[in-house]
N, C-alpha and C positions, 0 to 999 in steps of 0.2 A: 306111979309106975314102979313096977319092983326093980331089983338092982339087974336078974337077967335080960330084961326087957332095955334096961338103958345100954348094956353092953352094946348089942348089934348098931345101934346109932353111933355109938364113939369111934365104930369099925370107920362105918362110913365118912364119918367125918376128918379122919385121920388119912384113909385111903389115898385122896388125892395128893398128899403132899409128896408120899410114895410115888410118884408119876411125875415129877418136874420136867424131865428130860433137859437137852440141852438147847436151853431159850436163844444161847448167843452164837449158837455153831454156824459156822463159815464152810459152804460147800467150796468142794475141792476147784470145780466148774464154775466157780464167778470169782478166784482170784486169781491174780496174778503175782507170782511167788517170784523174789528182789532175793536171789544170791548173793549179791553184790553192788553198791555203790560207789561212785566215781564222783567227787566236787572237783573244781576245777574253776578258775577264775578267768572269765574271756575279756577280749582285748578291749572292750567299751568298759568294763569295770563291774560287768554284772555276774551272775555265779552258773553256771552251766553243770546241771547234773547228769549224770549216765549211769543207767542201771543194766545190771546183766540179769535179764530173766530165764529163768528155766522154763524148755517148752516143752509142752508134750508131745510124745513121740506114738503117733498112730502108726498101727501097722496091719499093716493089711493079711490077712490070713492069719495063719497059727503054724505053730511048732517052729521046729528049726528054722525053715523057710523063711521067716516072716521079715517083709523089707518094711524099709520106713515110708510114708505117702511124702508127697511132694518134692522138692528138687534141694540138692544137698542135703535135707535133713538136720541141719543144725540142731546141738543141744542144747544152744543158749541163744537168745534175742537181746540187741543190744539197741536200746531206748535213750534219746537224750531231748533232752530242754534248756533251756535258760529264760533266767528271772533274775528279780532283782535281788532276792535273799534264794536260800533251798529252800523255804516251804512253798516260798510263790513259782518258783523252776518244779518242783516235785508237783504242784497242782495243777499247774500247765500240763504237767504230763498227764496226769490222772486223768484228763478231760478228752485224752489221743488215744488211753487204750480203754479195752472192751470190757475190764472185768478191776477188781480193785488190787492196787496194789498193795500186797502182803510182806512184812517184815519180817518176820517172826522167825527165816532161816538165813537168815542175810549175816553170814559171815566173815565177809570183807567189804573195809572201806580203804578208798584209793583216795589220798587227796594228788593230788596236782602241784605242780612248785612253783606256780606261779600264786596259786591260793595262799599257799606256805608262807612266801613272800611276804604277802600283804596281811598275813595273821587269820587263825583259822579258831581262835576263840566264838565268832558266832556261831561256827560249827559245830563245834565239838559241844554248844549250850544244846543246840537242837538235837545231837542227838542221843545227849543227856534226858532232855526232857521227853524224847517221843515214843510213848505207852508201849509200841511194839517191836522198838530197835530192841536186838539184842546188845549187852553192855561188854558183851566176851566179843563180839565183832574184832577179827583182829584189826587193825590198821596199818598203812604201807604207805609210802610217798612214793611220785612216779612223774614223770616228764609229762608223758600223754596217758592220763586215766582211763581216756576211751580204748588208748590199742590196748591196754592191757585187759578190758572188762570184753574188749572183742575179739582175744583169742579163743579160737572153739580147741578146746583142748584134746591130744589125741589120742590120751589114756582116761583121765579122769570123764567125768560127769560134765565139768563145768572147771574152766582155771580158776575161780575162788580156791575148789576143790585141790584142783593141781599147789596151787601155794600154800594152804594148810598144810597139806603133806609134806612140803619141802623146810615149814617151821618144826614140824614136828620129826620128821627125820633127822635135823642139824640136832636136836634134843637144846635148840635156844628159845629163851623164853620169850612166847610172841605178845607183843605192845597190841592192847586189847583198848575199848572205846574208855572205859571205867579206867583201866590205870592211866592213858595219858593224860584223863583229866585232873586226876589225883598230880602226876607229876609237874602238871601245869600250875597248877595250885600250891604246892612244894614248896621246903626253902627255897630251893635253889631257883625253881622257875624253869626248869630245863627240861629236854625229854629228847632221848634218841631212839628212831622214825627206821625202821628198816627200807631202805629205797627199793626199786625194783624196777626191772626195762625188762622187756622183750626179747628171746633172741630168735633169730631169723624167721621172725611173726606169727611164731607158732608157741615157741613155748616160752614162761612166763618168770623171769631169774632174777633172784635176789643178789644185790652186790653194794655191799656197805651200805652206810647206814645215813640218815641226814638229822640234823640235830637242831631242835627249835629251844628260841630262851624266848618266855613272854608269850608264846604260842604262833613265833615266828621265825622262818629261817635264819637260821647262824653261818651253817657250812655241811659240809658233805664228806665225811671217812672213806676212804677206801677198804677192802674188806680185811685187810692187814692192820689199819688200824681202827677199824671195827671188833677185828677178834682181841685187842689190847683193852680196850674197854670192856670187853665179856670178860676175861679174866678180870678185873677189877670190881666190877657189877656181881662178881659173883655166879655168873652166868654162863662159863663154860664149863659144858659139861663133857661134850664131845669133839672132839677134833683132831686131828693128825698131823705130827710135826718131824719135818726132814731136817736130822743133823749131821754135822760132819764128822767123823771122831778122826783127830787127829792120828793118833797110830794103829790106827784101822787105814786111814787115808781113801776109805770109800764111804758113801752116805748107812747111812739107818735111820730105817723112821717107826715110830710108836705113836701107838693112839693115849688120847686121854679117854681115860673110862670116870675121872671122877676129880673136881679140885674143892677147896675151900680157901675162901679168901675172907682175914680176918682185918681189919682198920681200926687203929688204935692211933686218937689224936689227943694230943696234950698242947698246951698253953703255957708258954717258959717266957717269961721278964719280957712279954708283949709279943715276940715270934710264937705264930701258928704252925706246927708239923703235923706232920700227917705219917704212921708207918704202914705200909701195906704189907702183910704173911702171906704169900701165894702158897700153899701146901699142894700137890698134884699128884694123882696115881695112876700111875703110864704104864699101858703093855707095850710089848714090842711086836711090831706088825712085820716086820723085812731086818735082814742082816745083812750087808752084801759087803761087809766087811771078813776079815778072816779070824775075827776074835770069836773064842770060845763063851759063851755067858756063863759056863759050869765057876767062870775065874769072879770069885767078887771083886773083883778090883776092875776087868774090866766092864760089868755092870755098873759101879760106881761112876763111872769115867764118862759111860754113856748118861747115868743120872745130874753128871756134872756140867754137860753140854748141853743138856733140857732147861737147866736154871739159867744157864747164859745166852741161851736162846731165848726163854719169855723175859728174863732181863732186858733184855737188848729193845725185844718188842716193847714192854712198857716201858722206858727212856724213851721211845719217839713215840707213842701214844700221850704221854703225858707234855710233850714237847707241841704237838698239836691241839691237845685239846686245852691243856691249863693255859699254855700262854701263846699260843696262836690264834684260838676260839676264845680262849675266857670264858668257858662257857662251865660248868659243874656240872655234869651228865655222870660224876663217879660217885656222889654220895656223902660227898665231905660234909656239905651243909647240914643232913641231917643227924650225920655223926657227930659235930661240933657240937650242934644243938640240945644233942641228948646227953651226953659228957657235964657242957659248960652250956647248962641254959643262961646262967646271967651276961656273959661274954659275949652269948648270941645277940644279946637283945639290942649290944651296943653295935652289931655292925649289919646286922640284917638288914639293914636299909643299903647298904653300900659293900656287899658280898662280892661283885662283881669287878670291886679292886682287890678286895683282900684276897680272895681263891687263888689271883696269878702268885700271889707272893710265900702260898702255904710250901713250907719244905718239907719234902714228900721222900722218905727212904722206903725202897722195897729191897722187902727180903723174899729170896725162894725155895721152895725147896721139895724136889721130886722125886718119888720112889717109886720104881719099875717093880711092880708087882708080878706081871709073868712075863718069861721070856719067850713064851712058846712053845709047841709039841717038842721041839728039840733046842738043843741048848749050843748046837756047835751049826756054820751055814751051811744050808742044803745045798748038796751038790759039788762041795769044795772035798778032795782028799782028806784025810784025817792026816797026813804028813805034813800039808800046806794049811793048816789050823792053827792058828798060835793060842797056847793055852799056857802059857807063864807072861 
């Protein structure tokens, strides 16, 4: 056979691999799409799961017009089971609805504090291991998992949705499936849980924080010293601070637009310290004071009241968590460890006495970057302005 003659064969032969298309595609119409999961531990000792699915929303006619079919119209379906583990609760379920459950957009998981309790390490294995969890899923602890998967939210799409947005507008960094497993795994053993409750059963609020050692509950921060530990973590980026100024004798408050927090720990004749650098770049958002900002001395004044304000806040953050909790949710362990590997090696076993006893100095220090369109308070005479 000559070489043109073999060509048209090699076409054919080749052609069909051109045509694979998609062997393992999943229609839109036989799944059912898991926004969100809820674990939860019930009163006989077995694991109760709750998912929030997304439903489709038929509508009848076209254009503006178009209403939704059936009554309320919900935009989410809230599903629950119980088993002895979540795979046997989650297969329970699969056998109750009509189409297969889909993970693939499931960006919240809620454990429950009674789960928390009792250790959520089998959890957090599963959904390590399952092909189709996403590992960015943020995660949250909550009283009741279910009220919170069954609020139908009345901006967003879905309250998974609604709480994404509310991590992401704080600009704090939301605890995902992948790092609390990392942190669980950690020196330290520790990992702080943003909590989350309901308010008046509609919409879906974050309010401090709950803290696991072991993959187990410790205790519960309020959001005051919740934000004690973001500055320490490294973590705040955003947030708004009311101070006093004494000879202003009215409030001012300034945003953070920006911090850096540095930790430097050293080992002196067997005492462990700890110094934490808070550095912070603060606009000013309000003056209702009668100081000029034109004066640097009184922007100093105001920079000097910001340091003794998140002073103040980390003294009783470190006051609850070091030696109230004993819990290392700041980071020391891995700081120690990477400074002083061989000093680690002698107490890693027993971290959990030495952390209460590490002496911890913070130092701060804030710089108001802008003061605002105007430099003197709106609305005050220029007579009644003190600018010396």
């Amino acid at each position: 056979m000559t070489r043109k003659g073999i060509r048209p064969i090699h076409c054919l032969i080749l052609l069909p691999l051109l045509l694979v298309g998609c062997w393992d595609r999943q229609e839109l119409n036989h799944l059912a799409i898991i926004s969100a999961l809820g674990i939860e531990q019930a009163q006989d000792g077995k694991i109760t799961v709750f998912t929030q699915e997304i439903t489709p929303r038929t509508l009848k006619g076209g254009g503006m017009g178009a209403t939704s079919e059936g009554g309320g119209g919900g935009k989410t379906l809230l599903r629950s089971e119980t088993g002895e583990t979540v795979p046997d609760a989650l297969f329970k379920l699969q056998k109750k609805v009509g189409r297969r459950l889909f993970w693939g957009h499931t960006m919240l998981v809620v454990f429950g504090e009674r789960a928390v309790r009792q250790g959520i390490q089998p959890q957090i294995d599963f959904l390590i291991r399952h092909p189709q969890m996403r590992l960015r899923a943020n995660v949250f602890i909550s009283e009741d998992p279910g009220a919170i998967l069954g609020i139908q939210a009345p901006v967003e799409s879905t309250a998974a949705r609604t709480i994404r947005n509310m991590v992401d507008l704080r600009r704090r960094k939301a605890m995902d499936i992948n790092q609390l497993a990392q942190m669980m795994a950690g020196d330290a053993q520790t990992a702080i849980i943003p909590y989350i409750q309901p308010v008046d059963k509609t919409i879906p609020y974050i309010h401090g924080s709950a803290i696991l050692k072991k993959g187990k509950w410790v205790g519960k921060l309020n959001q005051e010293i919740t934000e004690g530990v973001l500055w320490h973590r490294n973590e705040m980026k955003n947030g708004v601070i009311s101070l006093k100024i004494p000879e202003g004798r009215r409030d001012m408050g300034i945003r953070v637009v920006n911090s850096q927090v540095d930790m430097i720990p050293k080992i002196e004749q067997g005492e462990w310290r700890m110094t934490v650098r808070i550095h912070a770049e603060d606009d000013i958002e309000v003056n209702e004071t009668d100081l000029s900002m034109r004066n640097p001395r009184f922007v100093r004044m105001v920079e000097e009241a910001a340091e003794k304000e998140i002073y103040t806040l980390a003294q009783k953050m470190l006051q609850k968590v070091q030696h109230d909790l004993k819990a290392d949710i700041l980071g020391f362990a891995e700081t120690f460890h990477r400074r002083y590997p061989r000093e680690w090696e002698q107490v890693k076993d027993r971290w959990d006495q030495v952390f209460p006893r590490v002496k911890v100095k913070v130092q701060v220090k804030v710089d108001v970057e802008r003061v605002g369109m105007t430099n003197r308070p709106a609305g005050l005479p220029m007579e009644k302005v003190k600018k010396k």
